[in-house]
N, C-alpha and C positions, 0 to 999 in steps of 0.2 A: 388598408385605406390608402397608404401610399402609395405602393405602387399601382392601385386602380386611377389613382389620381395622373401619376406617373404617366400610363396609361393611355392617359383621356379619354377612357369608359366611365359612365354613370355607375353608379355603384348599384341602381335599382337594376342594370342587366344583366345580374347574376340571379334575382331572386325570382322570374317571371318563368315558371314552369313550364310551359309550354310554347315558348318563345323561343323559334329557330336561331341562335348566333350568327353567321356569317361573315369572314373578315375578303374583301376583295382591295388589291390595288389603287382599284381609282373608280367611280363612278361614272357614266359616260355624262360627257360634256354636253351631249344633249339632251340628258334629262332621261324623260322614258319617249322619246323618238325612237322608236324601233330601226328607222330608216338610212338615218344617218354614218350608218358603220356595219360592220360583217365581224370585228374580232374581237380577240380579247384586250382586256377584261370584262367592255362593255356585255357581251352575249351573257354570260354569266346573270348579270342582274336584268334583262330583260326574257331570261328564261325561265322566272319565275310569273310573268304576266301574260306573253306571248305564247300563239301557236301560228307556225305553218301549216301549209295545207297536206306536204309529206314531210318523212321526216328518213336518216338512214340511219341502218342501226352499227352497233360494231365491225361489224363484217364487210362495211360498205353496200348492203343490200338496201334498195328501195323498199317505204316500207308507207302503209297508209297511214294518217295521222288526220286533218280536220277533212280533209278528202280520202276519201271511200275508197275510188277507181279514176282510172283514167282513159280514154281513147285518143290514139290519130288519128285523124278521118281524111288531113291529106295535109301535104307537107307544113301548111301555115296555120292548120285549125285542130284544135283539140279542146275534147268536151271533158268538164271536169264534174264527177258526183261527190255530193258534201254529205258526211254526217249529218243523220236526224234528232240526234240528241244533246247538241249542245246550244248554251246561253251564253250570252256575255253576261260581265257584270253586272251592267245594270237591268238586268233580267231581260231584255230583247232576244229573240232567237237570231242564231245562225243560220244565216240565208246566204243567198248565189248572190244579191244586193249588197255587200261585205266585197266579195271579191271582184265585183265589177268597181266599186267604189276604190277600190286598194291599187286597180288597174289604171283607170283614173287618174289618180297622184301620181303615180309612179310615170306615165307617158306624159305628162302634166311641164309646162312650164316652171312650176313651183316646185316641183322637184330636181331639178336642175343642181343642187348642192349635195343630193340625196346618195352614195354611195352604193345601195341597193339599187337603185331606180340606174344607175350605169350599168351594173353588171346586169340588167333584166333591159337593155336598151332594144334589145329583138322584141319588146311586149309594142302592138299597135292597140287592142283595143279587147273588151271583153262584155257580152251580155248576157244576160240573165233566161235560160231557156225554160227553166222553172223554180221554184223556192230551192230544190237539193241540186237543181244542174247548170253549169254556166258552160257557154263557149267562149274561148279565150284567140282571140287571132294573134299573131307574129306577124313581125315587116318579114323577117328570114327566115329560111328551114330552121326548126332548133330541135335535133331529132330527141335531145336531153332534156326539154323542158323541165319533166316532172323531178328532178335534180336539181333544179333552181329554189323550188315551192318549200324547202324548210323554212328558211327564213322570209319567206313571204308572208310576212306576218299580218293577220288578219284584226281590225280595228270594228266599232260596232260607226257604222259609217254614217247614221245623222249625229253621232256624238263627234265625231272628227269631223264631218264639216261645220257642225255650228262652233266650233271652240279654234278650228284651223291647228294648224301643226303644230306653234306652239304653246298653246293652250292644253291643247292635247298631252304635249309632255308633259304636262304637269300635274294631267287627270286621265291619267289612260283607261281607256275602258275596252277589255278582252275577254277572250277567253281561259286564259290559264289559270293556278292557281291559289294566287295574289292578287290582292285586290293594292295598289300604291296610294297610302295614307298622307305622306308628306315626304320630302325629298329636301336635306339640304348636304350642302358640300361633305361633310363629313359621315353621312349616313341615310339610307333610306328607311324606313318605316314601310311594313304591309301589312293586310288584313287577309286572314284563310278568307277564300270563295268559296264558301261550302258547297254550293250548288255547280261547280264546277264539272266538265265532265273528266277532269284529272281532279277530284275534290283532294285536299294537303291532307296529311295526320298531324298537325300541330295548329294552332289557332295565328301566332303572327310570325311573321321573319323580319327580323332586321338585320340590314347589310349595312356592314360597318369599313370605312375605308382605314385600313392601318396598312401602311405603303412598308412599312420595315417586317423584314421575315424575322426580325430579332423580337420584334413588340411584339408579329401573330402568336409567335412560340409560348412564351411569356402567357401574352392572354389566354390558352388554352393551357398552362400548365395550371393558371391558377384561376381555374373555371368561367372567366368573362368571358368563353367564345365557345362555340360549338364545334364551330368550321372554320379552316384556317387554306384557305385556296392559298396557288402557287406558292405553295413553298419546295426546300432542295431538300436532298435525300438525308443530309448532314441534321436539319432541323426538326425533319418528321424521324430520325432514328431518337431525338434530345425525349420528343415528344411521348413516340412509343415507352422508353425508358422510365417517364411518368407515369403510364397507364395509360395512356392515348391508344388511338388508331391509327395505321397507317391507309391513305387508300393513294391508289395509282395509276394511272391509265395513258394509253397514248394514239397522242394526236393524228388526223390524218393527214400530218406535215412531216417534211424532212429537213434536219438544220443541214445546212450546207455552208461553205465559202465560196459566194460565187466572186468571177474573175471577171473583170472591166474591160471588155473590147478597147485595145489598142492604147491603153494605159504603160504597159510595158510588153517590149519586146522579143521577151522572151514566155510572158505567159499567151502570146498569140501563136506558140507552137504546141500543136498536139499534144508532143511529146514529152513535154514539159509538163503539160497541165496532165497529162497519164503520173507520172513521176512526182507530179504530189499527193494525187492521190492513194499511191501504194506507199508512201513513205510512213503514211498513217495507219498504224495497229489502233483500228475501229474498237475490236473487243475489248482492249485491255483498256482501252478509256471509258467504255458502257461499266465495265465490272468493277472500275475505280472509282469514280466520279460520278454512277448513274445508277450506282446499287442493281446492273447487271438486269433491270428492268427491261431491256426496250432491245432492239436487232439494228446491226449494221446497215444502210443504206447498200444497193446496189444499183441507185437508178435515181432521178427525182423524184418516185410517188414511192410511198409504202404499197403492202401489200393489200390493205383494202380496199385503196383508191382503184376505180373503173378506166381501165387501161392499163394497169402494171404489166408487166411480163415477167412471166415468173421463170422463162425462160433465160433471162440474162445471170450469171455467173456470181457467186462474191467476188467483191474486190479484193484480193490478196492483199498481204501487207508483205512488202520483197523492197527491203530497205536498196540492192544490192542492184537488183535490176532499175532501180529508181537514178541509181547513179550512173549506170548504163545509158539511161536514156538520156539525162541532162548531158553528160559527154556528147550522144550522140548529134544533141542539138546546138550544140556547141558553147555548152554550160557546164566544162568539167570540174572547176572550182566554187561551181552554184552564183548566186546573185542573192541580191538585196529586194527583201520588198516589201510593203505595209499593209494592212490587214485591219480595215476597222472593224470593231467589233463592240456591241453591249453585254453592261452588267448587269446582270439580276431581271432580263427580260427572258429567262428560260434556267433551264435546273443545272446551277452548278458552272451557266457559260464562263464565268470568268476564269476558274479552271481547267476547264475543255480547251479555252485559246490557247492557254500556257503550255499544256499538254500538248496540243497540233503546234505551235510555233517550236518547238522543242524535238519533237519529231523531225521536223522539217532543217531544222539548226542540225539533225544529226547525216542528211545527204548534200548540207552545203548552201539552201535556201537559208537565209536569215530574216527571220521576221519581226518588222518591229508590230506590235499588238496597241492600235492605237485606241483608245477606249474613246466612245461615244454614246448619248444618248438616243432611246429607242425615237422621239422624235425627229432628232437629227437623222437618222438612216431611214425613217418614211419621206424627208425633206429630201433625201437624197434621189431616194429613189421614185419619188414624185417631179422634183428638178432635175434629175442628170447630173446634179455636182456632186459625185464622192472625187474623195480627197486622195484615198487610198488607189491602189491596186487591185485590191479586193476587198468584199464585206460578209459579216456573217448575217445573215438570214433565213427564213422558211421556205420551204418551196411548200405553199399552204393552197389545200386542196378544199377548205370549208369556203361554202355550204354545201356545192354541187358532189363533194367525193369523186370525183374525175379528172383527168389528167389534163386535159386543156383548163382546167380553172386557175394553175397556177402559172401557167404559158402565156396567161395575160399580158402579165409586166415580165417573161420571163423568155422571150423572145422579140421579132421584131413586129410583134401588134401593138408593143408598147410605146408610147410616143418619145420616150429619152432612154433607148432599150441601153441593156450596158452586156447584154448579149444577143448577136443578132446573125442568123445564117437565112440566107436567102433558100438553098437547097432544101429546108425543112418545111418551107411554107406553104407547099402545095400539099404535102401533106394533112398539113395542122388547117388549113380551107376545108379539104375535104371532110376532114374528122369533125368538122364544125356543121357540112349538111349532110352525112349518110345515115341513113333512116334503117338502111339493114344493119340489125342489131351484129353478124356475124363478121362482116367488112367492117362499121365502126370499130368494132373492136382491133380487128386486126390491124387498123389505122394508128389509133392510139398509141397498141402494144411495138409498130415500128418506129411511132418518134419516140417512143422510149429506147429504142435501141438506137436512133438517131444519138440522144443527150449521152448516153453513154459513153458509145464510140468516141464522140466528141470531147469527153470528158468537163462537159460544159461548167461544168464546178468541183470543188471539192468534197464530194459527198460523203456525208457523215452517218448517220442514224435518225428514225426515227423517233420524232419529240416527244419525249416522255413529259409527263404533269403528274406532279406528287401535291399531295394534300394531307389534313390529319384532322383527327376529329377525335372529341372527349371520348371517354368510354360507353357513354349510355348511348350515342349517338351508333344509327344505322341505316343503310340503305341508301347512303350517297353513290350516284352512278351517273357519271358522265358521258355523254357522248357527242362528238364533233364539238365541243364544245359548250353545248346545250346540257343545263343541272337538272336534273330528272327530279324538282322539289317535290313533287308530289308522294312519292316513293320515300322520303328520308322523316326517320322514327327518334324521337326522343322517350329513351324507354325510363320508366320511372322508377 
């Protein structure tokens, strides 16, 4: 009883049998607004209610999901067919009236704060060609559309506009398959939608926010949790130990340290920024620190991501030639530099800085490792004020699984870019309208060998996500960040 207390779990969430556990971070801050965010943690607890109209699966394949098929018909127009067998929850069918409604908002004045309704800023307008088929227009070529549509989340559309958006948060009505009973700071509450056409195998879920990976542990050793999201390799090994599970999967993101245009002088030489990145032995920080889960970075996308090249090289780890080069650029006793970086917003980062700034202390770079919260480094990188040199973050490829999705902020389309080459742009324009599937691609796959040459950051691995779960529990599987609830078994 104490440490449930301890805790701040009810003691009756141990005894309800068929009641999913769930421990996340933080609940999104707006409620069940689908619209308002693309990451984590919020996806998580909206992908128990929510469906897109595609969806990709592991491999970064397009895959149908509340949409059938798709056509081009010509560069601005594309018709989209809907499944015939799905409801919302409040028993209304899924119609092409859904997605013109969703189009609506999103090109809408009132979406205006909406961070999905940015990234889909190419949508002009969509109508209804029949109950299963919509045409959807674009102001611009968007040869990728159907790569936008996971997280175009679908709402039953007389119930969101009589209730307005945030009303709506707080009585979502979808497809997926949760039905959201109440929502306060500290947890949500849902109901199975049996009639779902992902119908659950358990009757409720509740998602519980315990912000410390020490309390998730804890509440899964001593049965208050089923599911213990983002947790490090350290905690899920404490876990397995008890009789837990491990699960793990990885992202279609890459952690990196990228570098601050014109912040210091010497990381604006090529050369330099090649020479940190080989200074770093990738592997033995994966096989230390990351339980050996996840592959070295060679580029800014992973291997699933639509444009990788699979063509470009690993990075060597040549402590020796690292030092060669800093000589070369006229850095033979190394320099000084600062590196902000967060805790505990990825597996193990606080360890990993220690590890790269220690690396780096051994060809003469000396790193001070200034810690910051994950707030602060969206603030940064939303304003333009980092303080540092450099910072650690994702080059994050969700929802579209493609290489221009993290080029956004990640180049100079960004409005406070903190790296910016004009020589790559006409590129990354094109790769934005070429409709032939075979030249997109090969567009893509050359500003990937663009960032490389460039050594545009210090490219690490990609983002492994560990998790753990009680014994009885099965069939958790995540993908781009979407919980596959429907799919997970509490066996009895």
């Amino acid at each position: 009883m104490a440490l449930t207390v301890l805790l701040g779990i009810p003691t009756e969430f141990s005894i309800e049998a068929k009641t999913l556990r769930v421990s996340v971070q933080a609940l999104p801050p707006s409620l069940f607004n689908p619209y308002r965010n693309t990451g984590l943690p919020y996806v998580y607890a909206w992908s128990a209610t929510f469906d897109g109209l595609t969806a990709i699966d592991e491999n970064g394949m397009l895959q149908p999901w509340l949409a059938t098929s798709w056509e081009n018909v010509d560069p601005l127009t594309w018709i989209i067919r809907l499944r015939d067998d799905v409801i919302f929850s409040n028993g209304k069918p899924f119609t092409a009236d859904a997605v013109v409604a969703v189009v609506n908002f999103l090109t809408s004045k009132e979406s205006v704060k909406e961070v999905v309704a940015r990234m889909m800023f190419f949508l002009e307008s969509a109508r209804v060609i029949d109950d299963k088929t919509v045409e959807i227009k674009t102001r611009v070529p968007t040869p990728l559309l159907p790569r936008f549509l996971p997280q175009f989340y679908m709402v039953e559309p007389e119930h969101f506009l009589a209730l307005g958006l945030e009303g709506f948060a707080r009585e979502p009505v979808a497809t997926g398959p949760f039905i959201l009973e109440e929502i306060r700071p500290d947890r949500a509450e849902l109901a199975a939608f049996g009639n779902s056409w992902r119908a659950p195998r358990v009757d409720k879920l509740r998602i519980l926010v315990l912000p410390e990976k020490t309390t998730r542990t804890f509440a899964i050793q001593t049965g208050q949790l089923d599911i213990a999201l983002n947790m490090g390799p350290d905690e899920v090994a404490q876990i397995v130990a008890s009789g837990g599970k491990k699960v793990f999967w990885l992202d279609a993101a890459i952690w990196a340290y990228h570098i601050v245009d014109g912040r210091h002088p010497a990381l604006d030489d090529v050369r330099v920024r090649e020479a940190l990145n080989i200074a770093v032995d990738r592997q033995v920080i994966i096989d230390n620190l990351l339980d050996g889960v996840t592959i070295p970075a060679t580029q800014p996308a992973p291997p699933m991501v639509y444009g990788f090249n699979p063509d470009l090289p690993p990075i060597p780890y040549d402590p020796e030639r690292a030092n060669a080069l800093l000589a070369d650029a006229g850095y033979p006793e190394g320099f000084n530099m600062v590196i902000e970086a967060t805790a505990g917003s990825s597996a193990n980062d606080s360890a990993v800085n220690l590890m790269v700034a220690q690396y780096l202390a051994a060809v003469g770079v000396n790193v001070e490792i200034r810690t910051v919260t994950s707030p602060q480094i969206i603030r940064h990188v939303m304003e333009g004020t980092f303080r540092g040199h450099a910072f650690g973050l994702h080059y994050n490829f969700e929802p579209s699984i493609e290489v221009l999705r993290a080029l956004d902020t990640n180049s100079c389309l960004w409005s406070f870019p903190w790296y910016c080459r004009e020589e790559v742009m006409p590129m990354i324009h094109a790769a934005q309208r070429e409709f032939d599937p075979d030249t997109n691609l090969k567009i893509r796959k050359d500003i990937m060998t663009y960032y490389r040459k460039d050594w545009a950051s210090i490219f690490m691995y990609q983002a492994p996500r560990f998790a753990a779960t009680a014994s009885n529990v099965s069939g958790l599987n995540v993908v781009n960040n979407f919980i596959m609830f429907d799919r997970i078994v509490i066996e009895d």
